[in-house]
C-alpha positions as CSV (number, residue, x, y, z in Angstrom):
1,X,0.0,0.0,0.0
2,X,2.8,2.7,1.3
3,X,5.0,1.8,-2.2
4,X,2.2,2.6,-4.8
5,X,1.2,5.6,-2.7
6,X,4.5,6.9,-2.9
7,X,5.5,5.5,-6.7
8,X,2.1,7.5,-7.3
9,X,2.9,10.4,-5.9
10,X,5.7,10.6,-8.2
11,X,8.1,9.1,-5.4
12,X,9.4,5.8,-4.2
13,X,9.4,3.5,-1.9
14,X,12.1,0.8,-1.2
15,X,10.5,-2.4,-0.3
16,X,11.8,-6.1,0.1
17,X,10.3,-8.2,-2.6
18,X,8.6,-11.3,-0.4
19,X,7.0,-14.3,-3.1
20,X,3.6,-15.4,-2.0
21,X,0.9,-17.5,-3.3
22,X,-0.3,-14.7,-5.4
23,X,2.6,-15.4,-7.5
24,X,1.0,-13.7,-10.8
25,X,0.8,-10.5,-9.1
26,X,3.5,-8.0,-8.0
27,X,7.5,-8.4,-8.7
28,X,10.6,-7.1,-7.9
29,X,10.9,-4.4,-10.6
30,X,8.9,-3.0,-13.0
31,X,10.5,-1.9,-16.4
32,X,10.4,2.1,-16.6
33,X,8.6,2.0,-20.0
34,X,6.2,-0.3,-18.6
35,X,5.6,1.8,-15.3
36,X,4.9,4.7,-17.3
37,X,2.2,2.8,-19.2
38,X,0.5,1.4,-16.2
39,X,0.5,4.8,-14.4
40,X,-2.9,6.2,-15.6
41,X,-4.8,3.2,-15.2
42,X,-4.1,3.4,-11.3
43,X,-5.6,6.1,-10.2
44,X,-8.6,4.7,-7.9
45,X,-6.9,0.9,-7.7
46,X,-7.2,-0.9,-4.1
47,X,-4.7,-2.8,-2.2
48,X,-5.9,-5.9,-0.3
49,X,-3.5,-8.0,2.3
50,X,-2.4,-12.0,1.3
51,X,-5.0,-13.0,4.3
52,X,-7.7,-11.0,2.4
53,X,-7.0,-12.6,-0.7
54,X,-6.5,-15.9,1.2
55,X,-10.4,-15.2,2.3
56,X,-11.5,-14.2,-1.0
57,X,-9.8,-17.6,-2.7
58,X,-11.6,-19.7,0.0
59,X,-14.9,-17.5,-0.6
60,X,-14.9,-18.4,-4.0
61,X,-14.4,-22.2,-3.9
62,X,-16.9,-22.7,-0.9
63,X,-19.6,-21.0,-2.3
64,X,-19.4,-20.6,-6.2
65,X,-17.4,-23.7,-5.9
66,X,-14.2,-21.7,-8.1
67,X,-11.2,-22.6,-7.6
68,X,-8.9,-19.6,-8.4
69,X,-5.3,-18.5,-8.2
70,X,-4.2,-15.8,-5.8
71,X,-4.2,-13.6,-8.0
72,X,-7.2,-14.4,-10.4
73,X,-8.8,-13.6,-6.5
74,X,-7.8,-10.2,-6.1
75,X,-11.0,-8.6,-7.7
76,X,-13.2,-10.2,-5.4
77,X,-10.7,-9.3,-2.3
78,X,-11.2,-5.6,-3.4
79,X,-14.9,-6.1,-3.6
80,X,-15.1,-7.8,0.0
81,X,-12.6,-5.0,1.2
82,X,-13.8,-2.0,-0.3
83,X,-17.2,-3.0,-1.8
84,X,-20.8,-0.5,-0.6
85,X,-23.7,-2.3,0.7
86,X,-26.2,-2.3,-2.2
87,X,-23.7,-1.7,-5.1
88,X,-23.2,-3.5,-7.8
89,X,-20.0,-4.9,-8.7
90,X,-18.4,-6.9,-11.2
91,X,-15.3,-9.1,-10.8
92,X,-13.4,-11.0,-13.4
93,X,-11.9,-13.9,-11.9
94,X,-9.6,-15.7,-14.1
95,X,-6.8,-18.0,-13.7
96,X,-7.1,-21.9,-11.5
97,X,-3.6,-22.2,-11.7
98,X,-2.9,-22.5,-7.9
99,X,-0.9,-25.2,-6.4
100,X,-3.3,-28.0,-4.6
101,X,-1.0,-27.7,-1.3
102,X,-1.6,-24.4,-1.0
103,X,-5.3,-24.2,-1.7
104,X,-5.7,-27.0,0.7
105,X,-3.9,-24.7,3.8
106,X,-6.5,-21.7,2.2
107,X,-9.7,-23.9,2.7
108,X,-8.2,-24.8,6.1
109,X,-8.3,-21.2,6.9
110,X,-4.8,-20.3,6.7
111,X,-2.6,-18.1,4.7
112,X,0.3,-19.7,2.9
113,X,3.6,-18.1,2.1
């Protein structure tokens, strides 16, 4: 959250790259050319935790019976986080590719690494 607040406000933030299970999100770099390309579509984005998105993972596959990747969760950990009674939201969830180790600890109630 405090990195793309900073990087946003035309600053930066050190931070120590950690892998987690939302391995098709985030990295430790982000080519220049590229950062100036993802820069306008920012504005208004959301930042949810790994045990939100470890919530929203388990959401899906116990009641839509989905099983998604960490990060083909992150939609619906925005909408769980951020979401207004009453509004009406759409989420694209896309991507199963999670490893069945780490989805079982997730449906367990935990967060893996």
């Amino acid at each position: 959250g405090a990195s793309l607040a900073a990087a946003l406000a035309g600053g930066s933030e050190p931070t120590e790259f950690r892998p987690s299970f939302v391995d098709g999100a985030g990295s430790k770099s982000l080519l220049p050319a590229m950062w100036k390309r993802a820069l306008p579509l920012l504005a208004g984005s959301y930042v949810v935790s790994l045990d939100e998105t470890a919530a929203a993972v388990r959401l899906l596959a116990e009641r839509a019976r989905v099983v998604a990747e960490g990060a083909g969760a992150l939609a619906v950990a925005a909408a769980l986080k951020h979401g207004r009674e009453g509004e009406r939201l759409v989420c694209v969830v896309s991507g199963g590719n999670i490893d069945s180790a780490r989805l079982g600890e997730i449906l367990s109630g935990r967060t893996p690494v």
